[in-house]
C-alpha distance (Angstrom), angle and dihedral (degrees) to the residues before:
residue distance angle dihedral
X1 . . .
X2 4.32 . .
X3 3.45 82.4 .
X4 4.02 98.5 54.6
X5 3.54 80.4 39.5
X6 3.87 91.5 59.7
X7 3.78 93.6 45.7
X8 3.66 97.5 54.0
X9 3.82 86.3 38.5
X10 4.35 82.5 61.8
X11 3.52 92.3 37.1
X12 4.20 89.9 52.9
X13 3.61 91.0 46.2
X14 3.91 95.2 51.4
X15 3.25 88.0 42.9
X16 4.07 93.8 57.5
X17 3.90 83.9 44.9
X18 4.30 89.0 -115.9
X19 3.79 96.7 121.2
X20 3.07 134.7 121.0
X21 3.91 118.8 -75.2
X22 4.07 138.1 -179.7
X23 3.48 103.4 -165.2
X24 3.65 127.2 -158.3
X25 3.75 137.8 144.5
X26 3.91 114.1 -73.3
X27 3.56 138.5 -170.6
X28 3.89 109.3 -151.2
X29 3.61 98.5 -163.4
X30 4.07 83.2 59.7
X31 3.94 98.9 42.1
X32 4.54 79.2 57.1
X33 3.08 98.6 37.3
X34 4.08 93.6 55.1
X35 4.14 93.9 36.4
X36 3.70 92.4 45.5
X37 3.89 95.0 102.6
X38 3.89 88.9 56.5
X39 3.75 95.0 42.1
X40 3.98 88.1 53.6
X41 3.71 96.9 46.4
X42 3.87 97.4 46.0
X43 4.00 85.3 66.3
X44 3.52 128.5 77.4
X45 3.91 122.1 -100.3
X46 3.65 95.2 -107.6
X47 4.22 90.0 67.5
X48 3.37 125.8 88.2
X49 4.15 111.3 -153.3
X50 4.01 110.3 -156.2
X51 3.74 130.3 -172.0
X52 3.86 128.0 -153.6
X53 3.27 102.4 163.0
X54 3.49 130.7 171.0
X55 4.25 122.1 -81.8
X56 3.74 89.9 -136.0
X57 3.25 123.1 3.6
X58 4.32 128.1 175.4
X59 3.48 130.5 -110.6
X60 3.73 123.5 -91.2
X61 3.68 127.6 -161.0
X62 4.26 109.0 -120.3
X63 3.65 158.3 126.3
X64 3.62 105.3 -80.6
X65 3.66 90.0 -151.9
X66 3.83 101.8 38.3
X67 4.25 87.4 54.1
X68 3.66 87.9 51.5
X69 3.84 94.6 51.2
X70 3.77 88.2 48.4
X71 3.57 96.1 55.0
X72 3.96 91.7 45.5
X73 3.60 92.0 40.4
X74 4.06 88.6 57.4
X75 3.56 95.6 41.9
X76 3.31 93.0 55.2
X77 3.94 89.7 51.2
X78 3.41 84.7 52.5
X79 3.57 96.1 53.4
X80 3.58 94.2 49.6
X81 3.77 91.5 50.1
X82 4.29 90.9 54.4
X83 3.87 86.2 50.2
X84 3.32 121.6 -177.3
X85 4.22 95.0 -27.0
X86 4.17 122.3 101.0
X87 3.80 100.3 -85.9
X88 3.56 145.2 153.2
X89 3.91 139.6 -140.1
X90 3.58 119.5 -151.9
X91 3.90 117.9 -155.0
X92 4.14 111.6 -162.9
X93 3.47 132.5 179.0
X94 3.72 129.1 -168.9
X95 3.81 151.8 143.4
X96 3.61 123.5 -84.9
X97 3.63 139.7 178.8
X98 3.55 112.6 -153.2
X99 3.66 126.6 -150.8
X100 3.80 140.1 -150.8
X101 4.04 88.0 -97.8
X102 3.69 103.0 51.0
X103 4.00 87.6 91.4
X104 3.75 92.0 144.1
X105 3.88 86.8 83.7
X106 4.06 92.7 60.0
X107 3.89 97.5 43.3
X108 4.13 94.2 80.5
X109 3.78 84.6 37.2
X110 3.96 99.7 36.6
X111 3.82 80.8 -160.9
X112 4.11 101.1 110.7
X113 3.90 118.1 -135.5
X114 3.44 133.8 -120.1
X115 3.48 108.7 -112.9
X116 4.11 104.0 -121.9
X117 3.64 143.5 78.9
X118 3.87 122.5 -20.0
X119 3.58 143.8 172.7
X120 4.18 115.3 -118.9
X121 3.29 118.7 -138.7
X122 4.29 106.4 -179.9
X123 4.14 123.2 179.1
X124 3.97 107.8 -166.8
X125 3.40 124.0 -175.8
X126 3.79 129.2 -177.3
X127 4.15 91.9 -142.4
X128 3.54 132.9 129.8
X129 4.13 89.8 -64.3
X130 4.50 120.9 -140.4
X131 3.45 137.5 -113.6
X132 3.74 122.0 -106.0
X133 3.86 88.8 -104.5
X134 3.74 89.2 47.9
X135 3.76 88.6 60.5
X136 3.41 93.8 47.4
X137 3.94 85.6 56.8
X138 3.56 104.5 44.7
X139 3.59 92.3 61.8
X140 3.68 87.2 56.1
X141 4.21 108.8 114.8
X142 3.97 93.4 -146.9
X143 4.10 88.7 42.5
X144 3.90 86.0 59.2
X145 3.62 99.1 51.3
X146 3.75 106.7 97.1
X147 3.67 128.3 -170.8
X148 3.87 103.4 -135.2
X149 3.88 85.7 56.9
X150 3.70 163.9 6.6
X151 4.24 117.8 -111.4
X152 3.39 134.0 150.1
X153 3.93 85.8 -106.6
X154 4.09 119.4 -155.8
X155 3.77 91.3 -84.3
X156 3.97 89.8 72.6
X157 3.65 90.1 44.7
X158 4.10 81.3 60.3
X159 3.87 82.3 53.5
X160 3.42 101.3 49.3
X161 3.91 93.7 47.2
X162 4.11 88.4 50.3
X163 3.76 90.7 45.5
X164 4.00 87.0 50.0
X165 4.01 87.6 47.2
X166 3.87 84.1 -122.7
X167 3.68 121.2 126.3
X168 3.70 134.3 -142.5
X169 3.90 130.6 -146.7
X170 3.54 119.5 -177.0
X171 4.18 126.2 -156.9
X172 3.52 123.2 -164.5
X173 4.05 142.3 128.2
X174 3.51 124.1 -164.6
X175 3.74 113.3 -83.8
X176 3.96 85.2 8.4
X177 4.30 97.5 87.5
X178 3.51 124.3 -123.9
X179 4.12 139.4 -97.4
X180 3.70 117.9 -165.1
X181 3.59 106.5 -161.7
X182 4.18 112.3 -163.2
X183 4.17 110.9 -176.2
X184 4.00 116.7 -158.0
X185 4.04 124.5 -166.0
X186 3.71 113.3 -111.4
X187 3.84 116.7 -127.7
X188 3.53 107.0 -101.3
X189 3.85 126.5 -81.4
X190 3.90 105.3 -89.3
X191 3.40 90.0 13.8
X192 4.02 85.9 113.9
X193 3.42 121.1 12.6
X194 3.89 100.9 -159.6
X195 3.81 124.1 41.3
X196 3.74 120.0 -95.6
X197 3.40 119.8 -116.4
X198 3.90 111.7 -169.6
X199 3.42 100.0 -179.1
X200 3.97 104.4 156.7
X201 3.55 113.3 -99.7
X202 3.47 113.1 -98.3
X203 3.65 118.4 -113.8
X204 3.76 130.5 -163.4
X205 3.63 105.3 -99.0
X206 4.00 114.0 -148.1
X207 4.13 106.8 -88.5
X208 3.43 129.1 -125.3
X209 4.32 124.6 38.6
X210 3.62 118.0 -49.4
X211 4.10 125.1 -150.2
X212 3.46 143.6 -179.2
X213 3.59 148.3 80.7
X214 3.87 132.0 -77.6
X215 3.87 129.7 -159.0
X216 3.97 105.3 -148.3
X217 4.08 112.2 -156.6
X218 3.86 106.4 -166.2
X219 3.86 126.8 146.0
X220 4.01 87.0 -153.8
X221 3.75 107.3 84.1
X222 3.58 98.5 -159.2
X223 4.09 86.5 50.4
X224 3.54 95.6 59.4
X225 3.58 94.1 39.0
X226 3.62 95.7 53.1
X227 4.06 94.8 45.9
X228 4.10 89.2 44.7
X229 4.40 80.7 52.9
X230 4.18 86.1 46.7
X231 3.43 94.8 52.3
X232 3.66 103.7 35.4
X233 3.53 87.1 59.7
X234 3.86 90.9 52.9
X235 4.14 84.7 59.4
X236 3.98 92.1 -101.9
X237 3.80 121.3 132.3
X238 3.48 123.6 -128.5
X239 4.17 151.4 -151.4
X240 3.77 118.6 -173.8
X241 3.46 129.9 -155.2
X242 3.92 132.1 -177.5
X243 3.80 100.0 -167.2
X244 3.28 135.4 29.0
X245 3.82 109.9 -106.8
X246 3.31 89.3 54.7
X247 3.83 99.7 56.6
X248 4.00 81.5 49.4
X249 3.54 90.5 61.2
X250 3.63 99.8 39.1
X251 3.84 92.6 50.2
X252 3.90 90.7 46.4
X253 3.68 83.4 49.6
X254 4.07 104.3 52.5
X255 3.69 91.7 15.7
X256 4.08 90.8 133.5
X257 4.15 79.7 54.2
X258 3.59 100.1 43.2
X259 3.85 115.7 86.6
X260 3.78 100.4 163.3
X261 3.95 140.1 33.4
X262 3.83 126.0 -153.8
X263 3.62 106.4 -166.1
X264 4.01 127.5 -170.2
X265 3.95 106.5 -139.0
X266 4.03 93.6 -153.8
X267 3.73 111.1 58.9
X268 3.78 129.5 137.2
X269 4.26 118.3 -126.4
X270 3.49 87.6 26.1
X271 4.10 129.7 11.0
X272 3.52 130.0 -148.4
X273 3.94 92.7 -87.8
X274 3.44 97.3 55.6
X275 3.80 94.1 40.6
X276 3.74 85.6 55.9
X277 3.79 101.2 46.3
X278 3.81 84.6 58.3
X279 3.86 95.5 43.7
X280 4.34 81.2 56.7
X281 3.55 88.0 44.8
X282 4.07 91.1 62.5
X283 4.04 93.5 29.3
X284 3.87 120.5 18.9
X285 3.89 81.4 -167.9
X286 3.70 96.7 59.6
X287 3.59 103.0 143.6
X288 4.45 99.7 -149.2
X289 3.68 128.5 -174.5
X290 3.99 114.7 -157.3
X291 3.64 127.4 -136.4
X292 3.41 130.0 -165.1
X293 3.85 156.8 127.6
X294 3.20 87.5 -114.8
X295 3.46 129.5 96.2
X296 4.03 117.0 -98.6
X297 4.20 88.1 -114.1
X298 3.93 90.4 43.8
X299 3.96 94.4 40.5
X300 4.11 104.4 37.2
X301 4.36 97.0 42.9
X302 3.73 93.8 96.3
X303 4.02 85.1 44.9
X304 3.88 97.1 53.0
X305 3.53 103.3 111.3
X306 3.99 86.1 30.0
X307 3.76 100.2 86.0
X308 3.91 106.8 -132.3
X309 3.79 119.2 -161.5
X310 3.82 83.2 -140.0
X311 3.38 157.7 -26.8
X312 4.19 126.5 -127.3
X313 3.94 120.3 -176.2
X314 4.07 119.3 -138.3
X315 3.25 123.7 -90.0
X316 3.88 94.5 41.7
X317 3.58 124.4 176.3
X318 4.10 122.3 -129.6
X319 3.93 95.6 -102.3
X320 3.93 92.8 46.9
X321 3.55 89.2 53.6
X322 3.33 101.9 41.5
X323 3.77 88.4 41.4
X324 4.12 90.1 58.4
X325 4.00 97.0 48.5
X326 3.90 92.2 40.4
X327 4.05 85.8 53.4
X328 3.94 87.6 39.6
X329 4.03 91.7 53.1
X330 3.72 92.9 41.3
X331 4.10 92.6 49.0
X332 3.72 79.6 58.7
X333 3.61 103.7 49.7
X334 3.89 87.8 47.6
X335 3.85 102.5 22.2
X336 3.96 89.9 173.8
X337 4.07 90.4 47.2
């Protein structure tokens, strides 16, 4: 219960735009460009993502992370509004210059715009489409919160935008698809005299081929389905689990197999502690890598004395995870490296 508590207390505060931020300058085309191989393999086979992004496009002001989990959090709407038919979702970006009229980007916010220059960031989908009082709903933070699991949920997205001074206007009509369309407020002409390129910086990735198998404990499908794609593709095996008791009894089951356990902290029946109490139970040795929203202080106190292999902080990119269960594995093929 304190923890459902904490997650709708995060939700309500993105939602009200008074979370946390770390701003910096962002180019959007970059942050898509470098998360598209996560965005495509948290969707189903049957949906096509596109880009048509922008050929230049200005520099906003934003939470690196926060953007990203708005773009995954609305593809992932969008994938669960296609279903299970051949679709596609389109991802555009573009320059706009809003004017005093446009007030149908404010009324989900209630935060007027500046008229001006912004950066457009639109998700379209070509799914079953909403009603006008379904939009109204969605954006709801109590409507998000679902009982199998713990998300961001479009309400935050709201929060995030308003906390951003953006604004968001969504079209749709049932049977028609949808396009969310999020604006952002370029930095200032002059502000920065050369473009910004935030390319992540590049780490040294742990040499020489890597091996094993991972069990992935997430309560969010698409999550664990995504990170099982990721690491697949890195020549890892995997075993996925949405709930707890069931990555108990895989991992007692192909314990001799499984080298590696990446556990979701926030998961209803049982959370990560728990789940990882009973994982020591079977194997003291259990080498565990936390995920969470949280950050590493907030999510790994309860775990001090507990010895994690690692911790990894929601949304992560594809080289930062890949990065911390490459290191992980190698640590374990040379534990005194």
């Amino acid at each position: 219960a304190a923890e459902q508590a904490a997650t709708l207390t995060n939700q309500m505060l993105a939602y009200s735009g008074k979370g946390s931020f770390s701003i910096s300058p962002l180019d959007i085309n970059n942050l898509i460009r470098q998360n598209i191989d996560l965005f495509e393999v948290s969707l189903p086979k049957n949906i096509r993502l596109k880009l048509d992004l922008a050929e230049k496009i200005p520099v906003i002001e934003a939470d690196h992370a926060q953007i990203q989990q708005i773009i995954m959090n609305l593809i992932i709407n969008a994938g669960h509004a296609i279903g299970s038919h051949q679709g596609q979702i389109t991802i555009t970006t573009r320059v706009e210059n809003l004017s005093q009229d446009q007030r149908e980007f404010w009324e989900i916010t209630g935060a007027p715009l500046v008229p001006g220059e912004y950066v457009s960031l639109q998700v379209e989908d070509d799914g079953i489409g909403m009603s006008r009082e379904t939009i109204a709903q969605i954006f709801d933070p109590f409507f998000t919160t679902k009982e199998h699991g713990s998300g961001l949920g479009l309400a935050a997205v709201v929060g995030i935008i308003r906390g951003h001074q953006g604004g968001i206007y969504v079209e749709s009509e049932p049977g028609r698809g949808a396009i969310f369309h999020l604006l952002f407020p370029t930095i200032a002409a002059g502000s920065y005299q050369e473009p910004v390129n935030n390319e992540p910086t590049k780490r040294e990735l742990p040499s020489g081929p890597v091996s094993g198998t991972v069990l992935i404990i997430d309560d969010e499908p698409w999550v664990g389905e995504a990170v099982a794609d990721i690491l697949q593709m890195e020549g890892l095996e995997t075993f996925r689990a949405v709930a707890g008791p069931q990555g108990i009894a895989l991992y007692k089951e192909h314990q001799a197999q499984i080298d590696l356990v990446l556990l979701d902290l926030m998961m209803p029946e049982m959370n990560g502690e728990e789940v990882f109490l009973a994982l020591r139970e079977i194997d003291p040795d259990v080498k565990v890598i936390l995920s969470s929203g949280y950050s590493e202080a907030e999510a790994t106190r309860r775990f001090v004395s507990s010895k994690l292999a690692n911790f990894i902080q929601k949304p992560y990119d594809f080289d930062t995870l890949t990065f911390r269960i490459r290191e992980a594995l190698v640590e374990l093929m040379d534990p005194a490296g």
